[in-house]
ZADO-1210 file (C-alpha; in nm, 4 decimals, padded with zeros to 6 digits):
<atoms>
<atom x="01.8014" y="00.3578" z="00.2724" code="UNK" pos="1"/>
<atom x="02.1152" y="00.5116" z="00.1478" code="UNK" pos="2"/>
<atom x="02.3284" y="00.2271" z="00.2787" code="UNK" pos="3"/>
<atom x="02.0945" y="-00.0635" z="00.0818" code="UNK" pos="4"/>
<atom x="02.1996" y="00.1260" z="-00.2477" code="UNK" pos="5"/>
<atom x="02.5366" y="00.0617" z="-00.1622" code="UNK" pos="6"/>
<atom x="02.5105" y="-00.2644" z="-00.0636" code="UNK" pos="7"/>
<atom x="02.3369" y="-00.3721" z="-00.3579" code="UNK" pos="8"/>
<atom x="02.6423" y="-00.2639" z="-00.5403" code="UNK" pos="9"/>
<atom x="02.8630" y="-00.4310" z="-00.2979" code="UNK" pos="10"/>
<atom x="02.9799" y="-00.1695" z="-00.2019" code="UNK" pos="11"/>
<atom x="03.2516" y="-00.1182" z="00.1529" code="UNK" pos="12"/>
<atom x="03.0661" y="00.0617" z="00.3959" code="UNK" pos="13"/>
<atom x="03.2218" y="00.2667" z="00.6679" code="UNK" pos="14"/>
<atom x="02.9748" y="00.4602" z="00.8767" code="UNK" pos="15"/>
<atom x="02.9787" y="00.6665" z="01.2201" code="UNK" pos="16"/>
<atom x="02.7937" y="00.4864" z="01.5060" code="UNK" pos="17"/>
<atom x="02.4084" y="00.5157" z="01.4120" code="UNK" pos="18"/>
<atom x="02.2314" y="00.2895" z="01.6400" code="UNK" pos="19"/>
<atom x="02.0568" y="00.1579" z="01.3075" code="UNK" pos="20"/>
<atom x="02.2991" y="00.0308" z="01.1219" code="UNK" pos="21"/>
<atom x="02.4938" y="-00.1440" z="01.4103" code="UNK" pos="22"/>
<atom x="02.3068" y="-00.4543" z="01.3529" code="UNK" pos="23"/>
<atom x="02.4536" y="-00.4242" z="01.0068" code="UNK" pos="24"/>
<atom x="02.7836" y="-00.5285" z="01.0814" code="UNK" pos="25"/>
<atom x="03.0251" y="-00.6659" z="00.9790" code="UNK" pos="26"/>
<atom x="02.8915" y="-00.5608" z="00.6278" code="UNK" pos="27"/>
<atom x="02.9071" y="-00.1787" z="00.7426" code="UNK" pos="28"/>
<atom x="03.2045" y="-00.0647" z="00.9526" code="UNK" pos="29"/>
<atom x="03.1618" y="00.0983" z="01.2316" code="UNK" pos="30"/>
<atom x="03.4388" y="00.3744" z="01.3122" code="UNK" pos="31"/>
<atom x="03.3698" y="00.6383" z="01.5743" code="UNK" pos="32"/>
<atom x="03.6296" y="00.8930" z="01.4748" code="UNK" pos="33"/>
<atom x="03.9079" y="00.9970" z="01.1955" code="UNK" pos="34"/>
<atom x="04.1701" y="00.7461" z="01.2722" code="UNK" pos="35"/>
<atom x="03.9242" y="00.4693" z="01.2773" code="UNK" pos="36"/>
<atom x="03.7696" y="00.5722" z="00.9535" code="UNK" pos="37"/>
<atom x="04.1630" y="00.5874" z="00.8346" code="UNK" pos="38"/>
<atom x="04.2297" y="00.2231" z="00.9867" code="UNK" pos="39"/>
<atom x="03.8882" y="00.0659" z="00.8370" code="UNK" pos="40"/>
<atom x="03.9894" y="00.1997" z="00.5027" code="UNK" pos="41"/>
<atom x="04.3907" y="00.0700" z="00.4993" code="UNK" pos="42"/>
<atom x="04.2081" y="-00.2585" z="00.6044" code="UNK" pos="43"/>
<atom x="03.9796" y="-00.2584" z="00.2663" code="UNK" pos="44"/>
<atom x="04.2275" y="-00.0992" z="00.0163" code="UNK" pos="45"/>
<atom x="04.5087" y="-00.4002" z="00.1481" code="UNK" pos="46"/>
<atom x="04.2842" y="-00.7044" z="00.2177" code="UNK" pos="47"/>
<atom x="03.9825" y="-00.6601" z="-00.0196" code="UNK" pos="48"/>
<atom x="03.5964" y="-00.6578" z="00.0339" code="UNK" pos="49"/>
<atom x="03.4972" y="-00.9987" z="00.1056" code="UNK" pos="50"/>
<atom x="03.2733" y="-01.1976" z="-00.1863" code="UNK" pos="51"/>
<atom x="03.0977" y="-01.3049" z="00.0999" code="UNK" pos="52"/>
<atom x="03.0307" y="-00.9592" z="00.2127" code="UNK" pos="53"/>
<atom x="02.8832" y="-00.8233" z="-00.1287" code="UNK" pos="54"/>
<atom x="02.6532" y="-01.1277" z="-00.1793" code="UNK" pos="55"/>
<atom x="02.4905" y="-01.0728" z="00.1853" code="UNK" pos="56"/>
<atom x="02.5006" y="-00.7042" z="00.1462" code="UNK" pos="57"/>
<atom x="02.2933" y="-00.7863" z="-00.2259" code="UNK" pos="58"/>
<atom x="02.0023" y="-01.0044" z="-00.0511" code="UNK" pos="59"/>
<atom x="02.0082" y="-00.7318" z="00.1928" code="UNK" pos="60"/>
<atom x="01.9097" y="-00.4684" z="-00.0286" code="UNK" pos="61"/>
<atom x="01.6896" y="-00.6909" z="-00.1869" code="UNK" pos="62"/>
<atom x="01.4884" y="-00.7666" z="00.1089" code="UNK" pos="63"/>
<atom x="01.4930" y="-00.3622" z="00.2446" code="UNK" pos="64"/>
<atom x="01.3848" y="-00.2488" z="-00.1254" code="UNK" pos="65"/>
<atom x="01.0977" y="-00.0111" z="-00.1628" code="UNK" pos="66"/>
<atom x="00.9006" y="-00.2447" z="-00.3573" code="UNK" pos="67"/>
<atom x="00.9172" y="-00.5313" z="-00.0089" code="UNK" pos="68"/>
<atom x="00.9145" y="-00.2589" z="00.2145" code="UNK" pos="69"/>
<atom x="00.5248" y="-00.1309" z="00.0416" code="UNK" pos="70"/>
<atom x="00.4403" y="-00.4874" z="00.0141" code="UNK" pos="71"/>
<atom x="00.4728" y="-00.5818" z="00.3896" code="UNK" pos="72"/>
<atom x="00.3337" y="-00.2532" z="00.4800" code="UNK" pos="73"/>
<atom x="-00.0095" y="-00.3413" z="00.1847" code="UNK" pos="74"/>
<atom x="-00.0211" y="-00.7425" z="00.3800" code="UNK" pos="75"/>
<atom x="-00.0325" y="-00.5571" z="00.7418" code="UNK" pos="76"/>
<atom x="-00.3278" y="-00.3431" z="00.6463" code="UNK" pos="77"/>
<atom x="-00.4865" y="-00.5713" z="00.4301" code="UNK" pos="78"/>
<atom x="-00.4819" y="-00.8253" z="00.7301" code="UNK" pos="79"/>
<atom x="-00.6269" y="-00.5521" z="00.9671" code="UNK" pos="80"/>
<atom x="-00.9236" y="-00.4279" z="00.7336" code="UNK" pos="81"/>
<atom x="-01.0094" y="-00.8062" z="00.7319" code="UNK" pos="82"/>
<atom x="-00.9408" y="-00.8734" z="01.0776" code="UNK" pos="83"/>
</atoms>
């Protein structure tokens, strides 16, 4: 959940290959050791995060909040108890 906080700040994200936030990309980096983490920074400090970037990473967050997260889980067991 950690990562949704940041993107709802639009936030860069640079993170070590977890399998979970691969499908994340290209709104997290992915950098699997030092220099990578060095070269994915250069790249953000020169060029910029993308406007793009933070409005995806926003709706995002949104849609992984808490508050959708309890709400999907409360429609799933409402529709089994009335199954």
């Amino acid at each position: 959940m950690k990562v949704f906080e940041y993107f709802y700040l639009g936030k860069p994200t640079i993170s070590t290959p977890i399998e979970e936030l691969k499908y994340l990309q290209p709104y997290v980096k992915i950098a699997n050791n030092a220099e990578e983490f060095t070269k994915e920074i250069k790249k953000i400090l020169k060029n910029g995060w993308p406007k793009n970037y933070i409005q995806k990473q926003k709706k995002l967050a949104i849609e992984n909040s808490w508050t959708n997260k309890i709400t999907k889980i409360d429609q799933i067991l409402t529709e089994t108890i009335n199954a």
